[in-house]
C-alpha positions in Angstrom: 84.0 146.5 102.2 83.2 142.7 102.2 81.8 140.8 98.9 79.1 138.4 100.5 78.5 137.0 97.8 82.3 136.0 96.7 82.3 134.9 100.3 79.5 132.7 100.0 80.6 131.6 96.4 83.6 130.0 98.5 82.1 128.9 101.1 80.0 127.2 98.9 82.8 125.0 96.8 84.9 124.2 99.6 81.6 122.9 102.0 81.9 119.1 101.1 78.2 117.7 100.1 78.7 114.7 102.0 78.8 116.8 105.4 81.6 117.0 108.2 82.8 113.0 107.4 83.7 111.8 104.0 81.5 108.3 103.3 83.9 105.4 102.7 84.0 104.0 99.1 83.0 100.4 98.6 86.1 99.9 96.4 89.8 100.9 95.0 90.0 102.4 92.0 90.8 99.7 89.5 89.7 97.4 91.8 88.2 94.4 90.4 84.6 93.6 90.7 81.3 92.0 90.2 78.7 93.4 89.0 75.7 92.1 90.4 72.6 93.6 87.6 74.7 92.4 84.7 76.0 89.2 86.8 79.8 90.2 85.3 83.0 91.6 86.2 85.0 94.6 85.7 87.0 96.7 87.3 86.8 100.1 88.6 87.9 102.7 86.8 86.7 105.8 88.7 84.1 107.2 92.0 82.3 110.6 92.3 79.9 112.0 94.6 76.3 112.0 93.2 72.8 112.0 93.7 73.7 111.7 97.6 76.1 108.6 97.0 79.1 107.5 96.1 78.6 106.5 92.1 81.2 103.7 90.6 82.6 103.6 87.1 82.6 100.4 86.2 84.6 98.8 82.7 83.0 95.6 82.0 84.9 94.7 78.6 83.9 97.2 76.3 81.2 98.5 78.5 80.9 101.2 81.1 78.5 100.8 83.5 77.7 103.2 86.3 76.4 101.5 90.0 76.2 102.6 93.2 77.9 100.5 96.3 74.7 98.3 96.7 75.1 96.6 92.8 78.9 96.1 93.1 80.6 94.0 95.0 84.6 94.3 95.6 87.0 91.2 95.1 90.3 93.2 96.5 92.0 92.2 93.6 93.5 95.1 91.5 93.5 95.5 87.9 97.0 95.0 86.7 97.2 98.6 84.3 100.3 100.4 84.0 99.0 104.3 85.2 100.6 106.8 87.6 98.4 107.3 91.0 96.1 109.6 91.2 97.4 113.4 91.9 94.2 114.0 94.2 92.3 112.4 96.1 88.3 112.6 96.8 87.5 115.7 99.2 90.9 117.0 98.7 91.0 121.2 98.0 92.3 122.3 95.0 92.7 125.4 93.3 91.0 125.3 89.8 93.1 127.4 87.2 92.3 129.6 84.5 88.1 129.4 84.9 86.9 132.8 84.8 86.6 135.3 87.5 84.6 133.3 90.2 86.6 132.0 93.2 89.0 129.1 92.3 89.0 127.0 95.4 87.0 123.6 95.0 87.2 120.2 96.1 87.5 117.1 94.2 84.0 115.0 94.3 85.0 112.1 91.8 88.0 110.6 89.8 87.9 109.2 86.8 90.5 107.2 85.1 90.0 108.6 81.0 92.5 106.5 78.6 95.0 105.9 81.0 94.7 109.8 82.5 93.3 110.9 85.7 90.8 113.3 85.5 89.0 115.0 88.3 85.5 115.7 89.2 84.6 119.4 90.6 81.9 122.0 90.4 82.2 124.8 88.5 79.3 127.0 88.6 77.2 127.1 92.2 73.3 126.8 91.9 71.4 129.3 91.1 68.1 130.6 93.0 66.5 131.4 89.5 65.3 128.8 87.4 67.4 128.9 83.5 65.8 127.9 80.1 68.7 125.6 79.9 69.8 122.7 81.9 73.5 123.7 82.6 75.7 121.1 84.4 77.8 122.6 87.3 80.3 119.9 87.3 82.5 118.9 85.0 86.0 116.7 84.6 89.2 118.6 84.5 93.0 117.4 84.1 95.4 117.3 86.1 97.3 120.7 84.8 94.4 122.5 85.1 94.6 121.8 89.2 96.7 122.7 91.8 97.0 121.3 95.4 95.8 124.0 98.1 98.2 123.4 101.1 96.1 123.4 104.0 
């Protein structure tokens, strides 16, 4: 017998949000730039997929500032920090370890560099037709070990 609903659960993770084409990113990670709203630079220290957009993490000093590709502007320079690449890269599949009994397959939608470690933006729960008392976020960062690279 088929489970629709595991089926559709899959479906669902692996189906990227962006559509058939992944958008370009307006910068590099750790990519130096300006900041146009705060008239500073920084450098960029991680991208995810929100709100229909790619959404920048920008380090301005002490600061973090989030901004989209229209308040940024990229100088091609890149920040001079001592961290291994990335493991993944945006849209990539990945098997999510250890995380219930849902399906495990997702893709990564941001990356975020965390005190020099790479951590990796995927959904965890899919939406739900009812509405919930609380406000539950379906996303959420997760480390490296707690990934593992689908071969496709």
């Amino acid at each position: 017998m088929i489970d629709y609903v595991n089926a559709l659960k899959t479906s669902w993770y692996i189906s990227p949000p962006w559509g058939q084409t992944i958008p370009p990113v307006e910068v590099n990670l750790l990519e130096r730039v300006y900041l146009k709203t705060t008239r500073t630079f920084g450098y960029c220290s991680g991208v995810q997929w929100k709100y229909e957009c790619w959404l920048y993490t920008i380090i301005c000093g002490d600061e973090i500032v989030h901004a989209t590709e229209h308040q940024i502007i990229g100088t091609g320079q890149l920040e001079a920090l001592t961290v291994q690449k990335p493991a993944f890269v945006l849209g990539q599949k990945v098997i999510l370890c250890s995380y219930g009994d849902d399906t495990k397959q997702r893709l990564i939608l941001g990356v975020v560099l965390v005190d020099k470690f790479w951590f990796y933006l995927v959904e965890l729960v899919s939406p739900t037709l009812a509405e919930t008392p609380t406000i539950l976020n379906r996303f959420s960062l997760v480390g490296e070990k707690s990934l593992v690279r689908v071969n496709a």
